[in-house]
C-alpha positions in Angstrom: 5.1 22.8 6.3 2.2 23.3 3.9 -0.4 20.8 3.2 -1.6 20.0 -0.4 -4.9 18.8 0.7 -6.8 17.1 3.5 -8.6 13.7 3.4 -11.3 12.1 5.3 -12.4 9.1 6.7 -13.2 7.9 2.9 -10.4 6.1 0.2 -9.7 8.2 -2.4 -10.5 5.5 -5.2 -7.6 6.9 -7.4 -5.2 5.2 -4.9 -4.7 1.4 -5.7 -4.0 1.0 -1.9 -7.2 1.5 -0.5 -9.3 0.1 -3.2 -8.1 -3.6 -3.1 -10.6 -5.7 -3.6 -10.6 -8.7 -0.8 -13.3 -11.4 -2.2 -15.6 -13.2 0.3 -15.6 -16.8 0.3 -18.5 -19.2 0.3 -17.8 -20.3 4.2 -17.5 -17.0 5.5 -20.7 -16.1 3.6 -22.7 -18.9 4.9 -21.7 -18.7 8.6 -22.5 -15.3 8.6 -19.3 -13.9 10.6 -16.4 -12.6 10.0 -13.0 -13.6 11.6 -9.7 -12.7 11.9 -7.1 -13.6 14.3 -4.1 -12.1 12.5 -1.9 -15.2 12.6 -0.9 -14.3 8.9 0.7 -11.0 9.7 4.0 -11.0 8.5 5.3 -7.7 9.5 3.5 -5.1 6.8 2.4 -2.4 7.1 0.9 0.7 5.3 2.5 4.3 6.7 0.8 7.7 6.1 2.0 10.9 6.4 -0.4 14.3 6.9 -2.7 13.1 5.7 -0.9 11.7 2.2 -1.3 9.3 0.4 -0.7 5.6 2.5 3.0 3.6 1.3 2.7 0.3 1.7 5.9 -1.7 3.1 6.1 -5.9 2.9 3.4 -7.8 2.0 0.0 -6.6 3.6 -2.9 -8.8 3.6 -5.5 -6.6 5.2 -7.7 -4.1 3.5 -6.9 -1.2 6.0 -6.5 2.3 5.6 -5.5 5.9 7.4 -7.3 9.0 7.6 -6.3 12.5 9.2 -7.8 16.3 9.0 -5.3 18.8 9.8 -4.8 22.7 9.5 -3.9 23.5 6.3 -0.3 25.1 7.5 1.2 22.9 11.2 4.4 22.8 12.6 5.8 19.5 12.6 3.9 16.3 11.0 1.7 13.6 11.6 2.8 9.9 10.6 0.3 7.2 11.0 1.5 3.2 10.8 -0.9 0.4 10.6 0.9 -3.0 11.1 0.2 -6.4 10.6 2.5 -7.3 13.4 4.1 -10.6 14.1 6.2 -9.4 16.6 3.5 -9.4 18.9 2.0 -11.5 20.7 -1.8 -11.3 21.6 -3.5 -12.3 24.5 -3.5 -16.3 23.6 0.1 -15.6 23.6 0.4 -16.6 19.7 2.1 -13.3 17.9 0.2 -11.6 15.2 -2.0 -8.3 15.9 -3.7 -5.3 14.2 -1.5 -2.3 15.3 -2.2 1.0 14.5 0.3 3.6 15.7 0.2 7.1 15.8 3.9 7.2 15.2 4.4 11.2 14.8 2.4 14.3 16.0 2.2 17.4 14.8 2.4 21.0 17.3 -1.7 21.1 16.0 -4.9 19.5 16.9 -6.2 17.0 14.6 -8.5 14.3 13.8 -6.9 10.5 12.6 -8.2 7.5 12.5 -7.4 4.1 11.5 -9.9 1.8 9.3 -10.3 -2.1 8.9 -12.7 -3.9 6.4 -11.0 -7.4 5.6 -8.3 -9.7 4.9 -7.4 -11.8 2.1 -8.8 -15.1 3.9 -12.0 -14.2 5.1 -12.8 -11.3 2.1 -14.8 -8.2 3.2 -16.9 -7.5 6.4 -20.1 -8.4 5.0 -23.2 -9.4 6.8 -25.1 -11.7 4.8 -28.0 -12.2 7.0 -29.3 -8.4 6.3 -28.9 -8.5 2.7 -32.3 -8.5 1.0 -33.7 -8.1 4.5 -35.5 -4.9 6.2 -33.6 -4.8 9.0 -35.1 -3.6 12.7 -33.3 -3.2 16.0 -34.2 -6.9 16.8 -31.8 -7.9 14.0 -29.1 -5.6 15.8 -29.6 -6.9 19.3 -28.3 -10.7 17.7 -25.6 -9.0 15.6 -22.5 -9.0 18.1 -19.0 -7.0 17.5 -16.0 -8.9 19.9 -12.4 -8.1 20.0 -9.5 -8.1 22.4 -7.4 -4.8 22.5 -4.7 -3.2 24.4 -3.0 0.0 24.3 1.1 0.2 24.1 3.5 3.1 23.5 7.0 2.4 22.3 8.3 6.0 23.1 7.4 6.2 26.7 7.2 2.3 28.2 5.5 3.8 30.9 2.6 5.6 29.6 -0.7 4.3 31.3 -2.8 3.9 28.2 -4.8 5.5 25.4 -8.3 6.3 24.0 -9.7 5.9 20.9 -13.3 6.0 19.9 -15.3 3.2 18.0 -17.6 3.1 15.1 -18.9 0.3 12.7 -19.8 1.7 9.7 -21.4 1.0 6.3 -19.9 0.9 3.1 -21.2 4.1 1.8 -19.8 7.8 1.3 -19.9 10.1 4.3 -20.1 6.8 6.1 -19.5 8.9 9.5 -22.7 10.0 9.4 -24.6 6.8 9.3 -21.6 4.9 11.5 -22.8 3.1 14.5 -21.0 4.5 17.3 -20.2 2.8 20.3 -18.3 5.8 21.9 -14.6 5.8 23.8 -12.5 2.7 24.2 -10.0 3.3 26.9 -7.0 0.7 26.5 -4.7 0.2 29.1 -1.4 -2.2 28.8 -3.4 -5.2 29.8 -5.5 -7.3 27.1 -9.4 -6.2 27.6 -12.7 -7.5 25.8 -14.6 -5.7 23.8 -18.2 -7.5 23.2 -21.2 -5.7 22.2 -24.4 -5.7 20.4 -24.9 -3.1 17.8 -28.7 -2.8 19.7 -26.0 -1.2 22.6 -24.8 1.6 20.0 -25.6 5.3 19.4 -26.4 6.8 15.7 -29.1 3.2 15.2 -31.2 5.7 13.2 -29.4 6.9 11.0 -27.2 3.6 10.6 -30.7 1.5 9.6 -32.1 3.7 7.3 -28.7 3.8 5.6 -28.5 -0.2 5.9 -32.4 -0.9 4.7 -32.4 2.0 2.2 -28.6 1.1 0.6 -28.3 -2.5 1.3 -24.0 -1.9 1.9 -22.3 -4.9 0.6 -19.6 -4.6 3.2 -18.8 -2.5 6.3 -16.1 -1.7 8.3 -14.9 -0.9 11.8 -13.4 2.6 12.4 -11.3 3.6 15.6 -10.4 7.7 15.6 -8.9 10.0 17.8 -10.1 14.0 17.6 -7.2 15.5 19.6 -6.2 19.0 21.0 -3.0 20.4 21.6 -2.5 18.7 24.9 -4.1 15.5 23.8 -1.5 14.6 20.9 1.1 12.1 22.6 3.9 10.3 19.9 4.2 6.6 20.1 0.3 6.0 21.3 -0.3 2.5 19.7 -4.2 0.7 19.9 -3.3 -3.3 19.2 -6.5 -5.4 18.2 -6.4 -9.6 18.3 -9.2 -12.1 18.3 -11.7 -9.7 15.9 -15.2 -11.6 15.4 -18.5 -9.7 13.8 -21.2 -12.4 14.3 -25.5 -13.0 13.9 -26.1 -15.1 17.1 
């Protein structure tokens, strides 16, 4: 199999699917956090395959995408589903969830990752309080990230978990570069917490001068896998519930 072309963490803006334009409303603005519990998944989802162009299937309300970097020539392919799944329940035992599924792997190490930056309800990831604002590490030691997660694989029931590592990035080009990274999530079956200042991150340099020298209007939270060989393992899902950015 022969790749036409490999894409990064970045949406092409010729495709209509990762361009959609989620609008922030007036409440979300002045409260200055962003929710989302995913009780209005209704089963879409958006599937990607090597690194192609992401086919959206049902009704999706999320502005989510996929990314992957792959040899130019593998064996095999690599087929990445992100789900608004109402099939699952979360950990307040109500089903809707963000799942993002590394359905297919290829015989080839890679680099894939799954991106979220809104829904329909709550509009972009914005962070209102910064705009206008020179922003210090102060600012990022009130400015909390909290979500529940849990790790499933539907092709081997037994599997004891997976890892994924965690960035929250700005709306810019290259945005990996100026992400603030807060390193390796390890997910097991059970529901954990994830709650963290951005003051607790790595990259704060680069991610402020970004922030006070572009004022982002939005920002979004990336979770990526860069996997050998050995590491690639079909079926690997990460499930996220209960997501809250926040200015405490």
């Amino acid at each position: 199999m022969v790749m036409g072309r490999v894409v990064g963490d970045e949406p092409e803006t010729s495709n209509p699917e990762q361009v959609q334009e989620a609008t922030p409303t007036p409440e979300d603005q002045l409260e200055g956090q962003f929710k989302d519990d995913f009780s209005a998944a209704g089963g879409g989802r958006q599937v990607q395959v090597d690194g192609g162009d992401a086919v959206s299937e049902g009704d999706v309300h999320s502005k989510m995408f996929s990314f992957a970097r792959l040899p130019r020539e593998i064996p095999g392919h690599l087929k990445l589903i992100m789900t608004e799944d109402d099939s699952t329940s979360g950990p307040d035992e109500k089903p809707g969830v963000l799942r993002m599924e590394i359905a297919e792997v290829p015989h080839a190490p890679s680099i894939l990752g799954f991106v979220y930056q809104g829904n329909e309800t709550s509009g972009e990831i914005t962070m209102p309080e910064w705009e206008g604002n020179q922003i210090s590490l102060n600012d990022l030691r009130r400015a909390f990230i909290t979500f529940r997660f849990r790790a499933e694989n539907r092709e081997d029931p037994n599997s004891l978990g997976a890892t994924f590592k965690f960035r929250f990035d700005p709306g810019v080009p290259k945005s990996r570069r100026f992400g603030a990274d807060f390193g390796t999530l390890i997910a097991t079956s059970r529901w954990r917490t994830f709650r963290r200042p951005l003051a607790s991150a790595d990259n704060l340099q680069a991610f402020l001068e970004v922030v006070n020298g572009e004022n982002p209007k939005a920002y979004k939270l990336v979770w990526s896998q860069e996997n050998t060989l050995s590491d690639n393992r079909a079926g690997d899902s990460l499930l996220i519930d209960d997501l809250e950015i926040s200015v405490e």
